[in-house]
C-alpha positions as CSV (number, residue, x, y, z in Angstrom):
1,X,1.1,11.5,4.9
2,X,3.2,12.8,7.4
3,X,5.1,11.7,11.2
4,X,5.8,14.2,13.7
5,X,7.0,14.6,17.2
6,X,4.1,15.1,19.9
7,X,4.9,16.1,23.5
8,X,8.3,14.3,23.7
9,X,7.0,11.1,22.6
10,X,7.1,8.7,19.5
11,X,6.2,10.1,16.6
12,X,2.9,10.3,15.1
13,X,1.7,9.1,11.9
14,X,-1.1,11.2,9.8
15,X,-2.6,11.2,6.8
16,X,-3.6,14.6,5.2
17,X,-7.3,14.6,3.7
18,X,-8.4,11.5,5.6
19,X,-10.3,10.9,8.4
20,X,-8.0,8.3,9.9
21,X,-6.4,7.5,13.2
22,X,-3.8,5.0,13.8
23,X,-4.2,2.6,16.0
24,X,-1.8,1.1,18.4
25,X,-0.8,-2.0,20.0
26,X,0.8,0.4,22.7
27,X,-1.1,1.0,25.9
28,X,0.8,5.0,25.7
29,X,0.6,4.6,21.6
30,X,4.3,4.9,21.7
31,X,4.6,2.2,18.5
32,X,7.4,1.9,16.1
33,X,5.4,0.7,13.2
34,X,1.9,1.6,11.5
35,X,0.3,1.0,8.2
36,X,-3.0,1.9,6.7
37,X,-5.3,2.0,3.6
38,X,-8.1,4.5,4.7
39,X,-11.2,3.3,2.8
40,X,-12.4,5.3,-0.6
41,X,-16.3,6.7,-0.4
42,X,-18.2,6.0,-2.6
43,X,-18.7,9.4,-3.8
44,X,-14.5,9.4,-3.9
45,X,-14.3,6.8,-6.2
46,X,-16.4,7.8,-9.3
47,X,-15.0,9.7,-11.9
48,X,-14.8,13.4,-11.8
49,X,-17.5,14.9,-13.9
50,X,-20.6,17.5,-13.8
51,X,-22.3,15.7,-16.9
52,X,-23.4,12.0,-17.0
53,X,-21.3,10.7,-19.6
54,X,-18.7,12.8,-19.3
55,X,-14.9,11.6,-20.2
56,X,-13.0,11.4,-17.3
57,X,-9.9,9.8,-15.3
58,X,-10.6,6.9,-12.9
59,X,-9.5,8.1,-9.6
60,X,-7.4,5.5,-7.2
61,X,-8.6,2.5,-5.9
62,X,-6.4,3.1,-2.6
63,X,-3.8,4.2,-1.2
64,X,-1.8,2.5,1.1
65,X,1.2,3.8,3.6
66,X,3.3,2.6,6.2
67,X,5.5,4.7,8.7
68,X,8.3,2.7,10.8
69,X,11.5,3.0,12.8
70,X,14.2,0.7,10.8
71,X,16.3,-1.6,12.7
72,X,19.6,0.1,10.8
73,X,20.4,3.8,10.3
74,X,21.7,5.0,6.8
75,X,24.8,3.9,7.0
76,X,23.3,0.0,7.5
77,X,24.5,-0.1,11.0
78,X,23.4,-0.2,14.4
79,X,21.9,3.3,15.8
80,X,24.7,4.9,17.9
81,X,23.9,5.1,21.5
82,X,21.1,3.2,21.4
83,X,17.2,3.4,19.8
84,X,15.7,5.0,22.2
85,X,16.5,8.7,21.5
86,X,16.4,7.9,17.7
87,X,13.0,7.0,17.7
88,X,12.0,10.1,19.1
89,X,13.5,11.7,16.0
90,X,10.7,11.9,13.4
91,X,13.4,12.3,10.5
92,X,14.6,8.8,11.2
93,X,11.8,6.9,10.1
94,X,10.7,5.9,7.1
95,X,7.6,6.3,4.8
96,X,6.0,4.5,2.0
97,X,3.2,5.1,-0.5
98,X,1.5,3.1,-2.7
99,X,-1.0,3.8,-5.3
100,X,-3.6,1.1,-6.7
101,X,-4.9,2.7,-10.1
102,X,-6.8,1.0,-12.7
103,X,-5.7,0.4,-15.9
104,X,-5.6,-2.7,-18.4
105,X,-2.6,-4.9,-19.0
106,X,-2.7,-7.5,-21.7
107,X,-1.3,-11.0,-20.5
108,X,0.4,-13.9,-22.3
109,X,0.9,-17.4,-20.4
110,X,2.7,-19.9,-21.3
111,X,3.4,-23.2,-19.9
112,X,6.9,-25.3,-19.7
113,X,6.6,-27.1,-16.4
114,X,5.7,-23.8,-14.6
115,X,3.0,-21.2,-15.7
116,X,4.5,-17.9,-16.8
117,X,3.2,-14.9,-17.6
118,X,4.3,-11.6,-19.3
119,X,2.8,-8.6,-19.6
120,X,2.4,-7.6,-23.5
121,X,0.8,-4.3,-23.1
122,X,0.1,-1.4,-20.8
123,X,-2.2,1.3,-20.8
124,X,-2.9,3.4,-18.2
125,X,-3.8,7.1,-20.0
126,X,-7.6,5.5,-20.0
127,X,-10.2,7.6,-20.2
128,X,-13.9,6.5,-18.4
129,X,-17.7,7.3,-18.9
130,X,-19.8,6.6,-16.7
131,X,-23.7,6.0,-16.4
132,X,-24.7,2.9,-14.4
133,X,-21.0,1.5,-14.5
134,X,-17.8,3.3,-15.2
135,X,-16.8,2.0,-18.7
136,X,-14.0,2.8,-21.3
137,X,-14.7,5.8,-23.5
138,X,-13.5,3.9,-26.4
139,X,-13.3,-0.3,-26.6
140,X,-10.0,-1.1,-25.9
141,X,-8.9,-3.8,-28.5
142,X,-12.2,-4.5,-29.5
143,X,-13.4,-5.3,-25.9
144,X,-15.7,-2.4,-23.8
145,X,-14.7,-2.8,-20.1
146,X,-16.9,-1.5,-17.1
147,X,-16.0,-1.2,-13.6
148,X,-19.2,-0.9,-10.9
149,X,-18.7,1.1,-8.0
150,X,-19.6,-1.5,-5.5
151,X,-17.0,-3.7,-6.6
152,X,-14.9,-0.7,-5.9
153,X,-16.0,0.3,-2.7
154,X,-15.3,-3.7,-1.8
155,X,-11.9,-3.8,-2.4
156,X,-11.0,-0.1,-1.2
157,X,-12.7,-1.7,2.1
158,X,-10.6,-5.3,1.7
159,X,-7.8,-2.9,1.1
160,X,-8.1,-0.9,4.7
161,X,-9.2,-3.9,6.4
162,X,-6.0,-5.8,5.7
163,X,-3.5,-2.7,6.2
164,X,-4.8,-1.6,9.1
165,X,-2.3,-2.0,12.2
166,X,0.1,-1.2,14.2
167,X,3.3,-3.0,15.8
168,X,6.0,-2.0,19.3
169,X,8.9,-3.6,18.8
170,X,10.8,-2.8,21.4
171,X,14.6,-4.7,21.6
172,X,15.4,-6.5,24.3
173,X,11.5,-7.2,25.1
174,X,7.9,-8.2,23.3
175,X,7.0,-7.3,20.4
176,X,2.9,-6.3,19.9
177,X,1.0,-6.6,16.9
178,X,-2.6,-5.3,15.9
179,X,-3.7,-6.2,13.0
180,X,-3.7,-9.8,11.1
181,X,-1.1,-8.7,8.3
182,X,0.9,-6.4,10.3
183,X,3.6,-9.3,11.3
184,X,3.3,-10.3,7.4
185,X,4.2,-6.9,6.4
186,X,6.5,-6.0,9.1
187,X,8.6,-8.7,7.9
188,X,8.5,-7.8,4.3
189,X,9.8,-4.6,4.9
190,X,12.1,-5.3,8.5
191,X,13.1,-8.6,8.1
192,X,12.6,-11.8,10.3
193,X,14.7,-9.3,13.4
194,X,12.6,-6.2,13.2
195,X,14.7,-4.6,16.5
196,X,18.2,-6.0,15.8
197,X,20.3,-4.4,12.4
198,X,21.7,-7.5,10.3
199,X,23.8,-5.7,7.7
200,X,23.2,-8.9,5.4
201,X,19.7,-9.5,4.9
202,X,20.2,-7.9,1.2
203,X,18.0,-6.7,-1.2
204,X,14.1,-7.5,-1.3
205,X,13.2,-5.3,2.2
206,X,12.3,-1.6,2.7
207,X,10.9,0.0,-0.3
208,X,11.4,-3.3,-2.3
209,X,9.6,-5.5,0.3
210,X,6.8,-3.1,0.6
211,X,6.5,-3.1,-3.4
212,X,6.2,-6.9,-3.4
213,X,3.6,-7.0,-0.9
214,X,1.5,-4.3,-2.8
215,X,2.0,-5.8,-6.7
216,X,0.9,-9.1,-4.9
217,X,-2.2,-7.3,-4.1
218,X,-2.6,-6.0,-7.1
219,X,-2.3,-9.4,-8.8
220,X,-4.7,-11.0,-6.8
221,X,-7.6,-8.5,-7.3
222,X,-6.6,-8.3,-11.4
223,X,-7.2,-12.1,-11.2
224,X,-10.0,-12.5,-9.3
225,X,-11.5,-9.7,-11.5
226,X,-10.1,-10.6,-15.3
227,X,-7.9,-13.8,-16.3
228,X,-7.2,-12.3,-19.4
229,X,-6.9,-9.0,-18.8
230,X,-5.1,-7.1,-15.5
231,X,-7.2,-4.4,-14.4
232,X,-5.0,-2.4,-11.6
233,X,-1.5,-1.4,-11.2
234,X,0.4,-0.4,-8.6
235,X,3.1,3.0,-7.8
236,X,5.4,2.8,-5.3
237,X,6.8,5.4,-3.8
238,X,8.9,6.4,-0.3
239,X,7.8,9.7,1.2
Protein backbone atom coordinates (compact mmCIF):
# COMPACT_ATOMS: atom_id res chain seq x y z
CA UNK A 1 0.00 0.00 0.00
CA UNK A 2 1.11 3.25 -0.75
CA UNK A 3 -0.21 7.43 -0.78
CA UNK A 4 1.20 9.78 -3.15
CA UNK A 5 0.80 13.25 -4.34
CA UNK A 6 -1.33 13.62 -7.72
CA UNK A 7 -1.46 16.98 -9.64
CA UNK A 8 -1.16 19.19 -6.59
CA UNK A 9 -3.90 17.62 -4.68
CA UNK A 10 -4.54 15.25 -1.62
CA UNK A 11 -2.85 12.44 -1.70
CA UNK A 12 -3.83 9.21 -3.03
CA UNK A 13 -4.19 6.01 -1.46
CA UNK A 14 -3.26 2.59 -3.47
CA UNK A 15 -2.87 -0.73 -2.91
CA UNK A 16 -0.19 -2.67 -4.91
CA UNK A 17 -1.62 -6.20 -6.40
CA UNK A 18 -5.25 -5.18 -5.98
CA UNK A 19 -7.74 -4.17 -8.14
CA UNK A 20 -9.10 -1.50 -5.76
CA UNK A 21 -10.11 2.11 -5.88
CA UNK A 22 -10.91 4.27 -3.12
CA UNK A 23 -13.78 5.80 -2.83
CA UNK A 24 -14.53 9.24 -1.61
CA UNK A 25 -17.05 11.15 0.18
CA UNK A 26 -15.37 14.16 -1.68
CA UNK A 27 -17.09 15.61 -4.78
CA UNK A 28 -12.94 16.47 -5.98
CA UNK A 29 -11.82 13.10 -3.93
CA UNK A 30 -9.72 15.50 -1.96
CA UNK A 31 -10.46 13.13 1.51
CA UNK A 32 -8.31 12.92 4.49
CA UNK A 33 -9.21 9.47 5.51
CA UNK A 34 -9.71 5.97 3.66
CA UNK A 35 -9.79 2.36 4.69
CA UNK A 36 -10.23 -0.79 2.83
CA UNK A 37 -10.23 -4.68 2.90
CA UNK A 38 -10.14 -5.55 -0.93
CA UNK A 39 -11.94 -8.92 -1.06
CA UNK A 40 -9.72 -12.41 -1.49
CA UNK A 41 -10.77 -14.72 -4.82
CA UNK A 42 -11.53 -17.58 -4.41
CA UNK A 43 -8.70 -18.90 -6.27
CA UNK A 44 -6.43 -16.45 -3.75
CA UNK A 45 -7.53 -18.04 -0.82
CA UNK A 46 -6.65 -21.79 -1.30
CA UNK A 47 -3.49 -23.14 -0.42
CA UNK A 48 -0.62 -22.99 -2.68
CA UNK A 49 -0.05 -26.32 -4.18
CA UNK A 50 0.28 -28.16 -7.82
CA UNK A 51 -0.79 -31.69 -6.17
CA UNK A 52 -4.18 -32.33 -4.47
CA UNK A 53 -3.15 -33.03 -1.05
CA UNK A 54 -0.31 -31.30 -1.00
CA UNK A 55 1.05 -29.65 2.47
CA UNK A 56 0.85 -26.17 2.38
CA UNK A 57 0.49 -22.65 4.20
CA UNK A 58 -3.04 -21.10 4.49
CA UNK A 59 -2.74 -17.88 2.81
CA UNK A 60 -4.53 -14.64 4.61
CA UNK A 61 -7.97 -14.27 5.17
CA UNK A 62 -7.61 -10.30 4.55
CA UNK A 63 -5.91 -7.61 4.66
CA UNK A 64 -7.02 -4.53 5.88
CA UNK A 65 -5.42 -0.80 5.59
CA UNK A 66 -6.24 2.58 6.43
CA UNK A 67 -4.46 5.91 5.17
CA UNK A 68 -5.25 9.30 7.12
CA UNK A 69 -4.12 12.82 7.89
CA UNK A 70 -3.73 12.92 11.88
CA UNK A 71 -5.10 15.78 13.70
CA UNK A 72 -1.43 16.27 15.54
CA UNK A 73 2.03 16.22 13.93
CA UNK A 74 4.92 14.24 15.57
CA UNK A 75 5.61 16.32 18.07
CA UNK A 76 1.71 15.90 19.43
CA UNK A 77 0.96 19.45 18.50
CA UNK A 78 -0.99 21.46 16.29
CA UNK A 79 0.37 21.52 12.51
CA UNK A 80 2.28 24.83 12.09
CA UNK A 81 0.68 27.20 9.78
CA UNK A 82 -2.22 25.46 9.39
CA UNK A 83 -3.49 21.82 7.59
CA UNK A 84 -3.92 22.74 4.59
CA UNK A 85 -0.34 22.60 3.02
CA UNK A 86 0.39 19.58 5.28
CA UNK A 87 -2.05 17.52 3.88
CA UNK A 88 -0.76 17.98 0.61
CA UNK A 89 2.43 16.41 1.95
CA UNK A 90 2.07 12.63 1.43
CA UNK A 91 4.85 11.95 4.21
CA UNK A 92 2.51 13.27 6.77
CA UNK A 93 0.06 10.72 6.87
CA UNK A 94 -0.14 7.75 8.26
CA UNK A 95 -0.68 4.02 7.24
CA UNK A 96 -1.81 0.83 8.83
CA UNK A 97 -1.88 -2.84 7.99
CA UNK A 98 -3.45 -5.51 9.26
CA UNK A 99 -3.23 -9.18 8.59
CA UNK A 100 -6.16 -11.75 9.44
CA UNK A 101 -4.29 -15.34 9.29
CA UNK A 102 -5.67 -18.51 10.45
CA UNK A 103 -4.34 -20.28 13.10
CA UNK A 104 -5.80 -22.19 16.32
CA UNK A 105 -5.69 -20.75 19.78
CA UNK A 106 -6.68 -22.85 22.71
CA UNK A 107 -9.11 -20.97 25.18
CA UNK A 108 -9.81 -21.35 28.93
CA UNK A 109 -12.89 -19.44 30.54
CA UNK A 110 -13.59 -18.99 33.70
CA UNK A 111 -16.27 -17.33 35.53
CA UNK A 112 -16.18 -14.97 38.80
CA UNK A 113 -18.95 -12.44 38.25
CA UNK A 114 -17.54 -11.66 34.70
CA UNK A 115 -16.50 -14.27 31.96
CA UNK A 116 -12.84 -14.30 31.32
CA UNK A 117 -10.88 -15.89 28.98
CA UNK A 118 -7.11 -16.61 28.40
CA UNK A 119 -5.51 -17.89 25.71
CA UNK A 120 -3.50 -21.19 26.66
CA UNK A 121 -1.87 -21.92 23.42
CA UNK A 122 -0.92 -20.63 20.08
CA UNK A 123 -0.07 -22.09 16.93
CA UNK A 124 0.28 -20.52 13.90
CA UNK A 125 3.33 -22.62 11.86
CA UNK A 126 0.10 -24.87 10.63
CA UNK A 127 0.44 -26.65 7.87
CA UNK A 128 -2.97 -27.53 5.45
CA UNK A 129 -4.10 -30.20 2.93
CA UNK A 130 -6.64 -29.72 1.00
CA UNK A 131 -9.16 -31.87 -1.04
CA UNK A 132 -12.84 -30.75 -0.59
CA UNK A 133 -11.94 -28.54 2.48
CA UNK A 134 -8.67 -27.19 3.64
CA UNK A 135 -7.86 -29.40 6.76
CA UNK A 136 -4.74 -29.77 9.15
CA UNK A 137 -2.07 -31.98 7.88
CA UNK A 138 -1.80 -33.51 11.17
CA UNK A 139 -4.83 -33.39 14.09
CA UNK A 140 -4.03 -30.81 16.31
CA UNK A 141 -4.51 -32.09 19.89
CA UNK A 142 -6.41 -34.93 18.84
CA UNK A 143 -8.99 -32.81 16.88
CA UNK A 144 -8.70 -32.61 12.67
CA UNK A 145 -9.96 -29.09 11.76
CA UNK A 146 -11.18 -28.05 8.10
CA UNK A 147 -11.82 -24.72 6.81
CA UNK A 148 -14.24 -24.54 3.39
CA UNK A 149 -13.49 -22.01 1.03
CA UNK A 150 -16.97 -20.50 0.92
CA UNK A 151 -16.89 -19.73 4.40
CA UNK A 152 -13.70 -17.94 3.45
CA UNK A 153 -14.75 -16.12 0.56
CA UNK A 154 -17.72 -14.87 3.12
CA UNK A 155 -15.83 -13.29 5.45
CA UNK A 156 -12.99 -11.92 3.14
CA UNK A 157 -16.27 -10.30 1.55
CA UNK A 158 -17.85 -9.27 5.25
CA UNK A 159 -14.33 -8.04 5.71
CA UNK A 160 -14.25 -5.47 2.50
CA UNK A 161 -17.80 -4.70 3.01
CA UNK A 162 -17.29 -3.22 6.39
CA UNK A 163 -13.82 -1.41 5.71
CA UNK A 164 -14.75 0.09 2.84
CA UNK A 165 -14.89 4.06 3.09
CA UNK A 166 -13.83 7.09 3.06
CA UNK A 167 -14.14 10.34 5.31
CA UNK A 168 -13.25 14.74 4.66
CA UNK A 169 -12.77 16.17 7.58
CA UNK A 170 -12.18 19.39 7.03
CA UNK A 171 -11.72 21.93 10.37
CA UNK A 172 -13.69 24.54 10.75
CA UNK A 173 -16.56 22.90 8.45
CA UNK A 174 -18.53 19.28 7.84
CA UNK A 175 -17.23 16.40 8.08
CA UNK A 176 -18.39 13.49 5.22
CA UNK A 177 -18.49 9.98 5.71
CA UNK A 178 -19.03 6.90 3.22
CA UNK A 179 -19.19 3.91 4.56
CA UNK A 180 -21.22 2.55 7.80
CA UNK A 181 -17.99 1.92 9.95
CA UNK A 182 -15.95 4.58 8.74
CA UNK A 183 -17.11 7.12 11.65
CA UNK A 184 -16.57 3.94 14.01
CA UNK A 185 -13.15 3.56 12.86
CA UNK A 186 -12.26 7.03 12.39
CA UNK A 187 -12.78 7.48 15.98
CA UNK A 188 -10.86 4.56 17.02
CA UNK A 189 -7.92 5.74 15.52
CA UNK A 190 -8.64 10.06 15.62
CA UNK A 191 -10.50 10.37 18.51
CA UNK A 192 -13.98 11.95 19.14
CA UNK A 193 -12.19 15.57 17.36
CA UNK A 194 -10.77 14.07 14.26
CA UNK A 195 -9.73 17.89 12.82
CA UNK A 196 -8.67 19.57 16.17
CA UNK A 197 -5.07 18.05 18.04
CA UNK A 198 -6.02 17.33 21.91
CA UNK A 199 -2.47 16.48 23.25
CA UNK A 200 -4.50 14.38 26.06
CA UNK A 201 -6.49 11.93 24.55
CA UNK A 202 -3.66 9.26 25.64
CA UNK A 203 -2.99 5.91 24.68
CA UNK A 204 -5.62 3.53 22.93
CA UNK A 205 -5.69 5.74 19.32
CA UNK A 206 -3.52 5.43 16.18
CA UNK A 207 -1.91 2.16 15.71
CA UNK A 208 -3.41 0.96 19.07
CA UNK A 209 -7.01 2.00 18.22
CA UNK A 210 -6.72 0.47 14.84
CA UNK A 211 -5.38 -2.95 16.59
CA UNK A 212 -8.47 -3.00 18.84
CA UNK A 213 -10.85 -2.61 16.12
CA UNK A 214 -9.13 -5.39 14.06
CA UNK A 215 -8.61 -8.17 17.21
CA UNK A 216 -12.29 -7.36 17.80
CA UNK A 217 -12.84 -8.65 14.40
CA UNK A 218 -10.94 -11.28 14.78
CA UNK A 219 -12.72 -12.38 17.95
CA UNK A 220 -16.01 -12.20 16.56
CA UNK A 221 -15.40 -14.43 13.49
CA UNK A 222 -13.22 -17.09 15.90
CA UNK A 223 -16.44 -17.15 17.88
CA UNK A 224 -18.98 -17.35 15.53
CA UNK A 225 -16.79 -20.15 13.92
CA UNK A 226 -15.35 -22.25 17.17
CA UNK A 227 -16.28 -21.62 21.00
CA UNK A 228 -13.59 -23.68 21.91
CA UNK A 229 -11.11 -23.06 19.77
CA UNK A 230 -9.95 -19.51 18.01
CA UNK A 231 -9.40 -19.91 14.52
CA UNK A 232 -7.77 -16.42 13.15
CA UNK A 233 -5.30 -14.01 14.51
CA UNK A 234 -4.51 -10.78 13.67
CA UNK A 235 -0.81 -8.67 12.77
CA UNK A 236 -0.70 -5.24 13.01
CA UNK A 237 1.52 -3.22 11.51
CA UNK A 238 1.98 0.79 10.47
CA UNK A 239 3.44 1.20 6.95
Amino acid sequence: MFIRNDSGHLPAMRISGAQWNPPSSSPNGEDTFWMAAPTKLPETLQIGRTVVGQNGSMPPLGEIYVAYFPSCNDDNKAWEFGVIGNYRNASNWRIFKGTLNICIQTLKASFNNSMTTQIVDTREDLRWSREYLSCLSEPYKGDKYCVGSSDMVQWSTLLERNFKGAATLAPGGDNYFVGQWTPLVVDDIIGPTPTTCNATLGPGYGLEGFTRRVNNVAISISNAYDPIHDLLGAWLTEI
